[in-house]
C-alpha positions as CSV (number, residue, x, y, z in Angstrom):
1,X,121.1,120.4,144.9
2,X,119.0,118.2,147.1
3,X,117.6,115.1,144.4
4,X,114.0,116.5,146.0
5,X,114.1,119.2,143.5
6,X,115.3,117.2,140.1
7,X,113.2,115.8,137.7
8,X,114.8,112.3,137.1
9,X,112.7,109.4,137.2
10,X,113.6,106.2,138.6
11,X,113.6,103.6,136.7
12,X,110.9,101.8,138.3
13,X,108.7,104.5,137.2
14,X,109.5,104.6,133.7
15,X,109.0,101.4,133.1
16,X,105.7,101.0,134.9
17,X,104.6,103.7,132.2
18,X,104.7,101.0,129.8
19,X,103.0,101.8,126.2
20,X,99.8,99.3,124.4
21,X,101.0,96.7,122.7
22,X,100.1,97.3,119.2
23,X,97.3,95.8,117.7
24,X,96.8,95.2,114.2
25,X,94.9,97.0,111.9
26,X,93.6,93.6,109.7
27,X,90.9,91.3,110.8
28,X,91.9,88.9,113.7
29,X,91.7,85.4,112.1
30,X,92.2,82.5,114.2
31,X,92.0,78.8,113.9
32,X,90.0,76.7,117.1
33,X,93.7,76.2,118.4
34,X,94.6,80.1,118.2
35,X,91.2,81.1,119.7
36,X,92.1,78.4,122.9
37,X,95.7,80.3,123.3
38,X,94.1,83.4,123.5
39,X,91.5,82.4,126.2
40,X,94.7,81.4,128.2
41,X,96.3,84.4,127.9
42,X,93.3,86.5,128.7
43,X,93.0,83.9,131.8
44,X,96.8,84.8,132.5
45,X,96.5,88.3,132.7
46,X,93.4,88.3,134.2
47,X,95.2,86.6,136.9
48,X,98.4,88.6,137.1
49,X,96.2,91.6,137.3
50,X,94.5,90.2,140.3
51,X,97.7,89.2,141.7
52,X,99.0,92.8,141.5
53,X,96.4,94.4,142.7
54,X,96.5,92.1,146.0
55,X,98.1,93.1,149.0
56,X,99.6,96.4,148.4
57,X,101.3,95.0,145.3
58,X,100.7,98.3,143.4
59,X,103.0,100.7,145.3
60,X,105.7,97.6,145.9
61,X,105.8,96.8,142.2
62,X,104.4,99.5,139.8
63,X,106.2,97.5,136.7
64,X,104.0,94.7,137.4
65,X,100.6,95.9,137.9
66,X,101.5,97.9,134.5
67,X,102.4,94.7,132.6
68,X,99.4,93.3,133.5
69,X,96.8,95.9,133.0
70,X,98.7,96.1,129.2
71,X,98.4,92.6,129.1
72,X,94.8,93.1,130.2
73,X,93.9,95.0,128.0
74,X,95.8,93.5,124.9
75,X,94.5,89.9,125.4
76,X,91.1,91.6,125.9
77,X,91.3,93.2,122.7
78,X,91.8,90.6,120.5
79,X,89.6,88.0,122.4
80,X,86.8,90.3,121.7
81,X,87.9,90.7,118.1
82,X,89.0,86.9,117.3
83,X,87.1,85.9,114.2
84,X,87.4,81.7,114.5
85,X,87.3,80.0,111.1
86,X,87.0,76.2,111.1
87,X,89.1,74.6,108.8
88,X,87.5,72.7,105.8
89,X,88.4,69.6,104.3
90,X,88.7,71.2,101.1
91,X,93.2,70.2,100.0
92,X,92.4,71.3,96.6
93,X,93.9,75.0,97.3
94,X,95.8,76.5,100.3
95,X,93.1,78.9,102.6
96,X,93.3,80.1,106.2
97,X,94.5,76.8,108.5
98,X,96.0,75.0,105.2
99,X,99.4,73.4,106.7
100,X,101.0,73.4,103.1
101,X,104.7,71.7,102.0
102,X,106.5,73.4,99.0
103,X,109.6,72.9,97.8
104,X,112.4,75.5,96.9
105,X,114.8,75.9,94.3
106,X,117.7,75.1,96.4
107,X,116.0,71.4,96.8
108,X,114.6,72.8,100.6
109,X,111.5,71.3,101.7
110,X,109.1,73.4,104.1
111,X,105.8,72.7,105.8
112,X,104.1,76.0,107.4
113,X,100.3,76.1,108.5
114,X,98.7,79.5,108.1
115,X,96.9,80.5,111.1
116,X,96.5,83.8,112.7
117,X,98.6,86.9,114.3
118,X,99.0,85.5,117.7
119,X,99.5,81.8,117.5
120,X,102.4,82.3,114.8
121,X,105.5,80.5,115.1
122,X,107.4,80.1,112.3
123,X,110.3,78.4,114.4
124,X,107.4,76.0,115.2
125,X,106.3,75.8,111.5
126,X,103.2,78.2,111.3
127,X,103.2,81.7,109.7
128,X,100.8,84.6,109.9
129,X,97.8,84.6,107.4
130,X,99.2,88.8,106.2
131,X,102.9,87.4,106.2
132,X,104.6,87.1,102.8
133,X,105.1,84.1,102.1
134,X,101.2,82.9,103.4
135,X,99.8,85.6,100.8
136,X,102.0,83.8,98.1
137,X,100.4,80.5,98.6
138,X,96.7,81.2,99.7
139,X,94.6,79.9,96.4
140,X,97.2,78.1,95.0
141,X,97.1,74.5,94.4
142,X,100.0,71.3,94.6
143,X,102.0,71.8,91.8
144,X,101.9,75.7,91.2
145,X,104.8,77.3,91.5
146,X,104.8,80.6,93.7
147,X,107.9,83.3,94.1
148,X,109.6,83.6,97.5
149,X,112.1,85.9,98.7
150,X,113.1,86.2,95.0
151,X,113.1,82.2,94.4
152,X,110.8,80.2,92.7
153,X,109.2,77.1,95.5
154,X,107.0,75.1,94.6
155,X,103.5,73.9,96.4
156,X,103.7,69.8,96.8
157,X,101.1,68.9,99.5
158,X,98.5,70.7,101.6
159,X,96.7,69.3,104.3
């Protein structure tokens, strides 16, 4: 049978049919620094759109001008939804942009700032304001003792 008549896709065309990334249900939170990573993203994609759409880019490369209108529309998304809160100078208890140290049982010491969805790294030492172990610490204070992963750590500095 003549490929004419099948109804295999190539792959070029599955994976320009490439699905939203998901966007969370809770509020967008962001520190100054997050809302500045967003704005380059947005600036990013706004330029990979532009460069797929030029010069016949759309029928050469459908995977790209799909990556980008997704990315479009993602960074788009949560630019328009970014709520920015300032940090305060208030170390007494651990809020939204706190960068707090605690120590485990095991004698570990770990520094994580709390910032939103999109800037977290934890490899770089910053963890999502609705991740476990930021809901543990926000409102506590040095010295109180939180429960992580099943172990007792406890909060030493927050800055």
């Amino acid at each position: 049978m003549s490929v004419a008549f099948t109804k295999e896709s190539d792959a070029e065309a599955v994976a320009a049919d490439l699905p939203d990334r998901p966007i969370p249900a809770h509020a967008n939170l962001v520190t100054p620094a997050g809302l500045a990573q967003i704005d380059a993203a947005l600036t990013r994609a706004r330029a990979a759109y532009a460069a797929a759409q030029a010069g016949d880019a759309i029928s050469a490369d459908r995977t790209a001008m799909a990556r980008a209108t997704r990315d479009l529309r993602y960074w788009s998304a949560r630019r328009a939804s970014a709520q920015c809160i300032e940090s305060r100078p208030d170390n007494h208890s651990v809020v939204f942009g706190s960068r707090v140290t605690f120590e485990r049982e095991d004698g570990r010491v770990q520094t994580y700032a709390i910032v939103g969805d999109d800037e977290a790294d934890p490899a770089q030492g910053s963890v999502s304001y609705v991740s476990p172990l930021a809901r543990a610490m926000i409102g506590k204070s040095v010295g109180d003792v939180v429960m992580l992963a099943g172990q007792a750590a406890e909060v030493t500095a927050i800055s």
